[in-house]
mmCIF file of the C-alpha atoms, coordinates in Angstrom:
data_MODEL
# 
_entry.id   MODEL 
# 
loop_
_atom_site.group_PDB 
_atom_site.id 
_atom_site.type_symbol 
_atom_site.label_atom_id 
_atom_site.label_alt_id 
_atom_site.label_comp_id 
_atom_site.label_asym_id 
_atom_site.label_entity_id 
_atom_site.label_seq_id 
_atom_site.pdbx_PDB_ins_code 
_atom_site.Cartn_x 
_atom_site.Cartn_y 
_atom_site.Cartn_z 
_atom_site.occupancy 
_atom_site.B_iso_or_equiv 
_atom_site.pdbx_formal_charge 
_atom_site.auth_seq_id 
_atom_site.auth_comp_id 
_atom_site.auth_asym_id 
_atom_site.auth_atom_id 
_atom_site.pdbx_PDB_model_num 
ATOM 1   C CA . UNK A 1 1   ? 63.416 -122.357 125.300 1.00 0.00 ? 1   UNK A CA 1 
ATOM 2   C CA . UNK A 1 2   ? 65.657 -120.511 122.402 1.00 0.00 ? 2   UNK A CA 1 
ATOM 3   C CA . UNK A 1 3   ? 63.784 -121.044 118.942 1.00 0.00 ? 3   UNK A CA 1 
ATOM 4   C CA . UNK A 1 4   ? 65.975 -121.563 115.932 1.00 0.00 ? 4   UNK A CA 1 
ATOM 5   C CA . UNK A 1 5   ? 65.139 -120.412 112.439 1.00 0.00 ? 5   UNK A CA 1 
ATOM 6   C CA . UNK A 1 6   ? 67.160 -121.306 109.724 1.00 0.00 ? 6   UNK A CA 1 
ATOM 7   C CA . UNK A 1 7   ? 66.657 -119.561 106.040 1.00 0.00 ? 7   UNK A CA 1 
ATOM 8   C CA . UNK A 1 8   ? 69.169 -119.453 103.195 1.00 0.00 ? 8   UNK A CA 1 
ATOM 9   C CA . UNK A 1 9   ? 69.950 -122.812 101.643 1.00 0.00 ? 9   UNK A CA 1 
ATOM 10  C CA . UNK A 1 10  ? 69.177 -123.794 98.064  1.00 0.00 ? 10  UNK A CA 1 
ATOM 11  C CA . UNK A 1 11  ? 71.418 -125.454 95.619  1.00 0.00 ? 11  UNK A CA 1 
ATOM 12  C CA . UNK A 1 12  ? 74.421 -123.789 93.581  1.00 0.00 ? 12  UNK A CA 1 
ATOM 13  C CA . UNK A 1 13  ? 76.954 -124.655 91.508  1.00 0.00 ? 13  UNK A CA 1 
ATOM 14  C CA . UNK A 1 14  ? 80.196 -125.502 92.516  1.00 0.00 ? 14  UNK A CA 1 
ATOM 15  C CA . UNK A 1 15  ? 82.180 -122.452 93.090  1.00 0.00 ? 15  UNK A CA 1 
ATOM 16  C CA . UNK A 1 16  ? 79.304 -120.195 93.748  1.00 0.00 ? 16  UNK A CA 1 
ATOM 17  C CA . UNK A 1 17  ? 78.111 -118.550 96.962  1.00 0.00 ? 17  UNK A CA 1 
ATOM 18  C CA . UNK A 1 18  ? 75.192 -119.014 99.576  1.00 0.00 ? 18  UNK A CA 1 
ATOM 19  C CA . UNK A 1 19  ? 74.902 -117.261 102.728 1.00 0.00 ? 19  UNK A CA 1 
ATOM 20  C CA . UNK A 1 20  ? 72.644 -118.614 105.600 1.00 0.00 ? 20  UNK A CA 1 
ATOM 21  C CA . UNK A 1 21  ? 70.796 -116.896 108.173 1.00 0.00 ? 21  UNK A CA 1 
ATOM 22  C CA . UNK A 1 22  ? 69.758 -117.915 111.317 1.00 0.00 ? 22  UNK A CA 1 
ATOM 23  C CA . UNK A 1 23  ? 67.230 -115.967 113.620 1.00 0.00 ? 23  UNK A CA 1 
ATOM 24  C CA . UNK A 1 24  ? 66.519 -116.464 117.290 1.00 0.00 ? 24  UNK A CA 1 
ATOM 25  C CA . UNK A 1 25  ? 63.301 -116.255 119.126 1.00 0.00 ? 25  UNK A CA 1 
ATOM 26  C CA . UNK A 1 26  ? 64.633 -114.133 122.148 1.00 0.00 ? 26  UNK A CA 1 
ATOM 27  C CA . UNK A 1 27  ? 68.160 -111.893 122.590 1.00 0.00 ? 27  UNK A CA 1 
ATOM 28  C CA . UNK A 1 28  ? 70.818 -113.536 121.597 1.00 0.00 ? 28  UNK A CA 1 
ATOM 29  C CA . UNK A 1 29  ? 73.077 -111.551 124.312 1.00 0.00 ? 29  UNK A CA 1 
ATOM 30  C CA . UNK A 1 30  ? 72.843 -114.293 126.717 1.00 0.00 ? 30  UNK A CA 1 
ATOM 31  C CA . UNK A 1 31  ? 73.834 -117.360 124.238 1.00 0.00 ? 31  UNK A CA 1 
ATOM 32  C CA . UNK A 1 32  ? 77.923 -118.110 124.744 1.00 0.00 ? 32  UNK A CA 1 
ATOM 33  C CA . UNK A 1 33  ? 78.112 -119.765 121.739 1.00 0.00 ? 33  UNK A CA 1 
ATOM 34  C CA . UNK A 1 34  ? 76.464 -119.933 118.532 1.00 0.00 ? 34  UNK A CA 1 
ATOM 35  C CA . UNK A 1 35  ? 77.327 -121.833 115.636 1.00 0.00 ? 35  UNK A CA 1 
ATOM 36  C CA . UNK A 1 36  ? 76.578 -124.332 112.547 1.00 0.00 ? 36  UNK A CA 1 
ATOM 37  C CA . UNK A 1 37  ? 76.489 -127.757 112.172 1.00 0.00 ? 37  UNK A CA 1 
ATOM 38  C CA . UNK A 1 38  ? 76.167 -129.890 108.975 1.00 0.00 ? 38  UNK A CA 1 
ATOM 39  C CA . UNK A 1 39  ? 75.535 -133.392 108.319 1.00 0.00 ? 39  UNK A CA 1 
ATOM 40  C CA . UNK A 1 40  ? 75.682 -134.899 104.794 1.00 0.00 ? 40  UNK A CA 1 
ATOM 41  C CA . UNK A 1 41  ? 74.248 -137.959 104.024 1.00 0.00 ? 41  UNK A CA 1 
ATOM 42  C CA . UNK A 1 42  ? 75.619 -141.160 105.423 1.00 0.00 ? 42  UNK A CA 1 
ATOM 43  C CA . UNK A 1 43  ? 78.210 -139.339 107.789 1.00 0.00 ? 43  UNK A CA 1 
ATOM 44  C CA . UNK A 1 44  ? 78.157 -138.000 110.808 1.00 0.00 ? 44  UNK A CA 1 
ATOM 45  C CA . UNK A 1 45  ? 77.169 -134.670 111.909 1.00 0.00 ? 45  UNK A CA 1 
ATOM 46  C CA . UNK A 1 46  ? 80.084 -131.981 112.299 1.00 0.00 ? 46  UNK A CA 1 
ATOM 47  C CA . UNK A 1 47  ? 80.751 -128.663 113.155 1.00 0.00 ? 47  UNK A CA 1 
ATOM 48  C CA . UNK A 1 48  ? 81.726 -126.148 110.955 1.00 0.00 ? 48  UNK A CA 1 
ATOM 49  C CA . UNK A 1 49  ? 81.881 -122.680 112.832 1.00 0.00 ? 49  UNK A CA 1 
ATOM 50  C CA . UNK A 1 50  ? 81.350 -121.318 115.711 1.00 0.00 ? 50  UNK A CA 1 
ATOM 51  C CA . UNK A 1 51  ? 81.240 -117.905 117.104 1.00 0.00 ? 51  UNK A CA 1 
ATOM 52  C CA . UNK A 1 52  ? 81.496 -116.639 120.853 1.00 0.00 ? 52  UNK A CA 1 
ATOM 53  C CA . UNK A 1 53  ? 79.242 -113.718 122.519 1.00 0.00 ? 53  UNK A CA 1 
ATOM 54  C CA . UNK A 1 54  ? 82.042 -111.922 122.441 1.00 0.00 ? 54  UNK A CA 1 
ATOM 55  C CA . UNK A 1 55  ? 82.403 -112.629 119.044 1.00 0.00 ? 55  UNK A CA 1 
ATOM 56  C CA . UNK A 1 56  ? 85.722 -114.798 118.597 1.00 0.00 ? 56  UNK A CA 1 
ATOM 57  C CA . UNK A 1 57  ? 85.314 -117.084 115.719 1.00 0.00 ? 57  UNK A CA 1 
ATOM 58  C CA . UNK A 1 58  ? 86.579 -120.411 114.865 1.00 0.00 ? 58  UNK A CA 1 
ATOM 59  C CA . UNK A 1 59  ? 86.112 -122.823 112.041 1.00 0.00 ? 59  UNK A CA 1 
ATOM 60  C CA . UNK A 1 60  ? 86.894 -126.541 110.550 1.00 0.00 ? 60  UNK A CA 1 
ATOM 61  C CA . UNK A 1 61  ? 89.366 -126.783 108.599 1.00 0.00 ? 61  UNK A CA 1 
ATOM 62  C CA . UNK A 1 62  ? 87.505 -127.743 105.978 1.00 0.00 ? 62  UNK A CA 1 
ATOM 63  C CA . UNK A 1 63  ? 85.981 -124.685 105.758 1.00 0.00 ? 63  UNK A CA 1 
ATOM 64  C CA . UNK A 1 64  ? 88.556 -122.404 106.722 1.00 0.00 ? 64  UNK A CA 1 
ATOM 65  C CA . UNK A 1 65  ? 88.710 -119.143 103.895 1.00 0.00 ? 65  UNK A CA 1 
ATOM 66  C CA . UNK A 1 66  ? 85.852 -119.637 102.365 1.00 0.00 ? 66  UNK A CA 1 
ATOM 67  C CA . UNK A 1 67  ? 83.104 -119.744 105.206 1.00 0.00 ? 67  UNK A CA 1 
ATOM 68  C CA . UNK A 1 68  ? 82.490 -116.842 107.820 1.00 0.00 ? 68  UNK A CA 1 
ATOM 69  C CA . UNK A 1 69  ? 80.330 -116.619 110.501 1.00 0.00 ? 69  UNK A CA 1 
ATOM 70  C CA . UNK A 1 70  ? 78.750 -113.587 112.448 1.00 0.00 ? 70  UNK A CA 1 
ATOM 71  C CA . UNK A 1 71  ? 76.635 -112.601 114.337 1.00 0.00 ? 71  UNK A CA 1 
ATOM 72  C CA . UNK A 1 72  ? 74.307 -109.237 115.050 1.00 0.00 ? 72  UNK A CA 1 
ATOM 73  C CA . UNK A 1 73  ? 73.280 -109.232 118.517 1.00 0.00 ? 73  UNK A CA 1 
ATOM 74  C CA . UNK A 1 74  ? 71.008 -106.216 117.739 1.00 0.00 ? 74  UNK A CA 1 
ATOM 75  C CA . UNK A 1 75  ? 68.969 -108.153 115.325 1.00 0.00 ? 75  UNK A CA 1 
ATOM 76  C CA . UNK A 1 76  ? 69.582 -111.656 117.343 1.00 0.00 ? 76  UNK A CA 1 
ATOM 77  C CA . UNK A 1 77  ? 70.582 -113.149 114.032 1.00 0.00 ? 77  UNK A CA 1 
ATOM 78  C CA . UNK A 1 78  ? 73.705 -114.918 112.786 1.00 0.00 ? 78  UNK A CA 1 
ATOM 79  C CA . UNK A 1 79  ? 74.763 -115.753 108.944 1.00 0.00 ? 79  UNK A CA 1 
ATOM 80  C CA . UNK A 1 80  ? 77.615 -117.819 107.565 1.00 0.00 ? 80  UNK A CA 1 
ATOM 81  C CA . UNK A 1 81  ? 78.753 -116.678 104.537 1.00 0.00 ? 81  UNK A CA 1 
ATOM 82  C CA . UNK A 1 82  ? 79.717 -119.901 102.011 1.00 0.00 ? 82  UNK A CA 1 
ATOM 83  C CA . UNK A 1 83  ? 81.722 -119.195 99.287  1.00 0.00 ? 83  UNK A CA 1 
ATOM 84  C CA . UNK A 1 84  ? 83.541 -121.341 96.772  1.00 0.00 ? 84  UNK A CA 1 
ATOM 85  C CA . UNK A 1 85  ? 81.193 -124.020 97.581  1.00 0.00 ? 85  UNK A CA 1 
ATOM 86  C CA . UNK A 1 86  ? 82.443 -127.409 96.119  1.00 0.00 ? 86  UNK A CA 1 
ATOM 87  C CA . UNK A 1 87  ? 80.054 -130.750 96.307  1.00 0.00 ? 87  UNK A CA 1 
ATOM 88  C CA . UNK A 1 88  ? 81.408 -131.669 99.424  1.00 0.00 ? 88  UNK A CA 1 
ATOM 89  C CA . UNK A 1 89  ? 79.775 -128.965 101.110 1.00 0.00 ? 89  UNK A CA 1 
ATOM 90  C CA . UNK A 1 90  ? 76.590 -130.474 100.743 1.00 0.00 ? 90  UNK A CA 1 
ATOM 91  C CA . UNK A 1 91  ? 74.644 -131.587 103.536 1.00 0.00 ? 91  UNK A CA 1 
ATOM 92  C CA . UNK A 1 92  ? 71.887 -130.342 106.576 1.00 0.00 ? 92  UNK A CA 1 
ATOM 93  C CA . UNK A 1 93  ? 73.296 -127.215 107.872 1.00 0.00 ? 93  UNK A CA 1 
ATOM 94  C CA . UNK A 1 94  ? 72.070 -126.343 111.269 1.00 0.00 ? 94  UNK A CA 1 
ATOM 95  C CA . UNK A 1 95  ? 72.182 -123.537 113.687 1.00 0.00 ? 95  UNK A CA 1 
ATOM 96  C CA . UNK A 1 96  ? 73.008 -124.416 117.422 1.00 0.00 ? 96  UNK A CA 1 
ATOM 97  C CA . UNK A 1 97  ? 73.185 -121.930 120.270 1.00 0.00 ? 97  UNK A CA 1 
ATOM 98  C CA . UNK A 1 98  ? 74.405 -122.547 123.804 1.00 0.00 ? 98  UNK A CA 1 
ATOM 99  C CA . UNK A 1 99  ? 73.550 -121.206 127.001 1.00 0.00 ? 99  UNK A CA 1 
ATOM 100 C CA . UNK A 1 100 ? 74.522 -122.559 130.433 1.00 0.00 ? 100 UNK A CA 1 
ATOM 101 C CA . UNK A 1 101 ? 74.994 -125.694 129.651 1.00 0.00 ? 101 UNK A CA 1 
ATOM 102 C CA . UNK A 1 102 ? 71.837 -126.563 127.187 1.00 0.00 ? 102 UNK A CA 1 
ATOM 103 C CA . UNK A 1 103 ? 72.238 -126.434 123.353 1.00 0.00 ? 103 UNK A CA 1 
ATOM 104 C CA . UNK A 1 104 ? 69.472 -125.924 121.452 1.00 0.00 ? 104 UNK A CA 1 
ATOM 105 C CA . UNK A 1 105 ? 68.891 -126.626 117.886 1.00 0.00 ? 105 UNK A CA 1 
ATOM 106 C CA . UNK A 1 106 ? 67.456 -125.211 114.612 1.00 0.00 ? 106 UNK A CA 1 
ATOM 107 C CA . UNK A 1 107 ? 65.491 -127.448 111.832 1.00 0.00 ? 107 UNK A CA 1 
ATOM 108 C CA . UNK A 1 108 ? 68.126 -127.322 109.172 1.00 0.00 ? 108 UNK A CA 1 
ATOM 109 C CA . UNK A 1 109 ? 68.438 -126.389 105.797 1.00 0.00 ? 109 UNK A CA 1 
ATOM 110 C CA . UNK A 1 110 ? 69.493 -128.045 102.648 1.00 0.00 ? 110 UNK A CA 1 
ATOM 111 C CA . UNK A 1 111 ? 72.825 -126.592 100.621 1.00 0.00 ? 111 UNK A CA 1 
ATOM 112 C CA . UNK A 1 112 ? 73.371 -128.524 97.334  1.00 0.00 ? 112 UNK A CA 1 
ATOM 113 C CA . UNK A 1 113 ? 76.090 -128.296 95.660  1.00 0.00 ? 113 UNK A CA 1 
ATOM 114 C CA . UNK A 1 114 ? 77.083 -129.538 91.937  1.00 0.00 ? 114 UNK A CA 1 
ATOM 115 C CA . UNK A 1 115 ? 79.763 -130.012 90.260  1.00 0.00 ? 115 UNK A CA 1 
# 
């Protein structure tokens, strides 16, 4: 059972910057995939990047230029990196990781964003 801890999220102004961390209980070498989710309110829950063990990236397009994901294997971590926010990046942004076949979830964290 992976543990995911989000940290990071707060509330900015539009055009402004937030980066989110996510932390893992055990190694992250084993997890295929890792990635974020968001869900703002009244819609549906959506991807927004995703990055492979091997560290290939890929991103909504939504998102695409002003988010980046990574992750450090050697610290079992992974960030995105949010700038230019606008409003409509507001929502629950969770961490996900997969491995064989089970995906396992963080708790979320709030990113507010005003115009």
């Amino acid at each position: 059972q992976v543990q995911l801890v989000e940290s990071g999220g707060g509330s900015v102004q539009a055009g402004g910057s937030l980066r989110l961390s996510c932390a893992a209980s055990e190694s992250i070498f084993s997890l295929n995939v890792m990635g974020w989710f968001r869900q703002a309110p009244g819609k549906q829950r959506e991807l927004v990047a995703a990055i492979t063990s091997g560290g290939s990236a890929n991103y909504a397009d939504s998102v695409k230029g002003r988010f980046t994901i990574s992750r450090d294997n050697a610290k079992n971590t992974m960030a995105l990196q949010m700038n230019s926010l606008k409003p409509e990046d507001t929502a629950v942004y969770y961490c996900i990781a997969d491995r064989t076949g089970r995906r396992y979830w963080g708790q979320g964290t709030q990113v507010t964003v005003s115009s």
